[in-house]
C-alpha positions in Angstrom: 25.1 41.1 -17.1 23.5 40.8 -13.4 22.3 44.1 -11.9 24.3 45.9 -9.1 21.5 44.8 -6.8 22.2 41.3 -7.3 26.1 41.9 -7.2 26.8 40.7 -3.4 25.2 37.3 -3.0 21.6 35.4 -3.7 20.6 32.6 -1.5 18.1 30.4 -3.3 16.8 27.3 -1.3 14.9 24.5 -3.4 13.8 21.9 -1.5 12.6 18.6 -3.5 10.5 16.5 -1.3 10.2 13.5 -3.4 14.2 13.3 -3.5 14.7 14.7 -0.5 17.4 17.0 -1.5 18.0 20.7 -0.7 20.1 23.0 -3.2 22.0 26.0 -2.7 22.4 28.3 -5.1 25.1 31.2 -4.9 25.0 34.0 -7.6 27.7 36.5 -7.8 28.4 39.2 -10.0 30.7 37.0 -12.3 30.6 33.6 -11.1 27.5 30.9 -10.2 28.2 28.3 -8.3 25.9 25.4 -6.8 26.2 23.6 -3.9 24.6 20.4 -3.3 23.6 18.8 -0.2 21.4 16.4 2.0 18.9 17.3 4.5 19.5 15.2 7.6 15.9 15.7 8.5 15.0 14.7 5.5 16.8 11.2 5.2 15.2 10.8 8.9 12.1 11.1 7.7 12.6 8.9 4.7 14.1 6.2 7.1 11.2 6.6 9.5 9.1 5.8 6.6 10.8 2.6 5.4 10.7 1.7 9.0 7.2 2.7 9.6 6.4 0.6 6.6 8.2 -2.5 7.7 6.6 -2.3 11.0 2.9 -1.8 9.1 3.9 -5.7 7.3 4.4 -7.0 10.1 1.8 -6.1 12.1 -0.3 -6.7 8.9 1.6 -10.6 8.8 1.1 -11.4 12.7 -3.0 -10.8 12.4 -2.7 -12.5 8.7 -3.5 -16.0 10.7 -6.4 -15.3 12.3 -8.2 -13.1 9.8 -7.5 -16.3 7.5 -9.8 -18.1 10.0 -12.4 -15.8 9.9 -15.8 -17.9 8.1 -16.4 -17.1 4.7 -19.4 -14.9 4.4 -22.8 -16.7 4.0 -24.5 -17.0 0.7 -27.3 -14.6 1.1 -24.9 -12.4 3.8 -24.6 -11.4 6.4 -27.6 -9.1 7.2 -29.8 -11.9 6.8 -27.7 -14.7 8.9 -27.1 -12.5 12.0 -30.9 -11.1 11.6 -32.4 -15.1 11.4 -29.9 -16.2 14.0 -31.6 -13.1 16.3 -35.1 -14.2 15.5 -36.0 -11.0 14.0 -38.1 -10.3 11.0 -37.2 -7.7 8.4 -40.2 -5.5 9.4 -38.6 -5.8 13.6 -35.5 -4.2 11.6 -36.8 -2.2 10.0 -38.8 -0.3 13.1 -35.7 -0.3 14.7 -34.1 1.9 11.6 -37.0 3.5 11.3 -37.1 2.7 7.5 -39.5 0.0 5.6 -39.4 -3.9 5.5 -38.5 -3.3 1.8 -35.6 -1.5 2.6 -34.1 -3.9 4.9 -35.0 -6.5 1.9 -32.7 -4.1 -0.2 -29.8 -4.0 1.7 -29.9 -7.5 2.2 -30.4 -8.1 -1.6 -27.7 -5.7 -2.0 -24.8 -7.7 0.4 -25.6 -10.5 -1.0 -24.9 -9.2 -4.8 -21.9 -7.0 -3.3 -23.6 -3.6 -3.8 -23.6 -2.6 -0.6 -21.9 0.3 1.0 -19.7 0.0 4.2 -21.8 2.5 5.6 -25.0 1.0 5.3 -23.5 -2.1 6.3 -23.0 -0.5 9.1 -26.1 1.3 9.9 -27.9 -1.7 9.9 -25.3 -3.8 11.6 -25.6 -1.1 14.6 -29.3 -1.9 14.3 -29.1 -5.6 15.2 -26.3 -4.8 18.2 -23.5 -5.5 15.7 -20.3 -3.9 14.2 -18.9 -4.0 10.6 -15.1 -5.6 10.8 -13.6 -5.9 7.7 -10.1 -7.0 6.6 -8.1 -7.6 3.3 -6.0 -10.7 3.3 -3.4 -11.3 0.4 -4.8 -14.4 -1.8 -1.4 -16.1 -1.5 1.3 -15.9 0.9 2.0 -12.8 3.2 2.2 -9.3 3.1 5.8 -8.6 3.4 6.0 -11.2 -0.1 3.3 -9.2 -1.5 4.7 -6.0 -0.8 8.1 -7.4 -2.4 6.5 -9.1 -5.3 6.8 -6.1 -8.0 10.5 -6.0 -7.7 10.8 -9.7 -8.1 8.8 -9.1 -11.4 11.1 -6.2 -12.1 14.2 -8.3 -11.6 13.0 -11.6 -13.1 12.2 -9.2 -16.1 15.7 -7.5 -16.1 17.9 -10.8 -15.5 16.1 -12.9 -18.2 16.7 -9.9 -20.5 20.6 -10.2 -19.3 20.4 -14.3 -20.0 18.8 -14.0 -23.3 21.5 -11.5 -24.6 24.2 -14.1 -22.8 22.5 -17.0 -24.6 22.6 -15.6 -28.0 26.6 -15.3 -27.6 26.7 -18.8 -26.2 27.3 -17.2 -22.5 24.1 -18.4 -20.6 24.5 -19.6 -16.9 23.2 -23.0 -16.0 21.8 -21.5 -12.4 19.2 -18.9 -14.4 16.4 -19.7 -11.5 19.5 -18.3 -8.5 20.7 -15.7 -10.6 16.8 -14.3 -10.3 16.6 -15.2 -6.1 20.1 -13.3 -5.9 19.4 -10.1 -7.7 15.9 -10.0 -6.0 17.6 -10.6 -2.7 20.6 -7.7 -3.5 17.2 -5.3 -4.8 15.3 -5.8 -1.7 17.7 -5.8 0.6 19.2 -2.1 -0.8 15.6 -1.1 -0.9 15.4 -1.2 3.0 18.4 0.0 3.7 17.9 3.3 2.1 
């Protein structure tokens, strides 16, 4: 039985975020009922983050050329390139840092073993008159493919299941490679229109 307090009405608003769904729930003495609906700002905000993120890839692909044609790093790094190249010893560094010839040997032992920190790299970087730029680059292709490439996996995954089940009833497609591309295609295009 619900108390006579509760009798008129109870509004209870649940919002989840990760769905982006608000509830309404209405409780009367004798009846519940549930309402359901979507918040606009909410599937605004969820659209400014797909678009936001498509924007992000393609920033991400227009710079992808030229960070490709950045030079590897060199062997023993770059601490000790840029400081050669300057004609500066590792104890001229090193009074500059106020720190010890060894240490300077450190951090160059440590680039060139990949132990450094960013923020070392930095510190003696800004010693020499330089700055730290770093980028990641995908290893093959772009972003946008390598943003897209778990659902491919997904699908592949899905439609061979689909084919193997067709081929032990005698039912499998000739085109299995298309079937793939086109379910891929049908995923990632209903992906960015949500």
């Amino acid at each position: 039985m619900i108390p006579d307090l509760i009798r008129e009405s109870i509004y209870l608003d649940v919002v989840i975020t990760s769905y982006s769904l608000s509830f309404c729930l209405d409780v009367s003495s004798y009846d519940l009922t549930f309402s359901m609906h979507m918040s606009t700002y909410s599937l605004r905000e969820d659209l400014m983050r797909r678009e936001f993120r498509q924007l992000r890839l393609s920033q991400l692909d227009r710079n992808l050329e030229l960070a490709r044609s950045l030079p590897s790093r060199p062997s023993g790094g770059w601490i000790a390139a840029v400081r050669e190249a300057l004609g500066l010893s590792q104890r001229q560094v090193a009074k500059k840092m106020r720190a010890t010839g060894q240490a300077i040997q450190q951090f160059e032992k440590a680039e060139a073993e990949d132990r450094i920190t960013l923020r070392a790299l930095r510190r003696v970087a800004g010693t020499m008159g330089c700055e730290v730029v770093y980028v990641l680059v995908p290893r093959a292709g772009s972003f946008v493919e390598l943003a897209e490439q778990s659902t491919r996996e997904r699908t592949s995954h899905d439609v061979k299941s689909v084919l193997h089940t067709m081929a032990l009833e005698d039912q499998k497609p000739e085109n299995a490679t298309q079937l793939i591309e086109d379910e891929a295609q049908r995923r990632l295009n209903r992906n960015k229109k949500r």
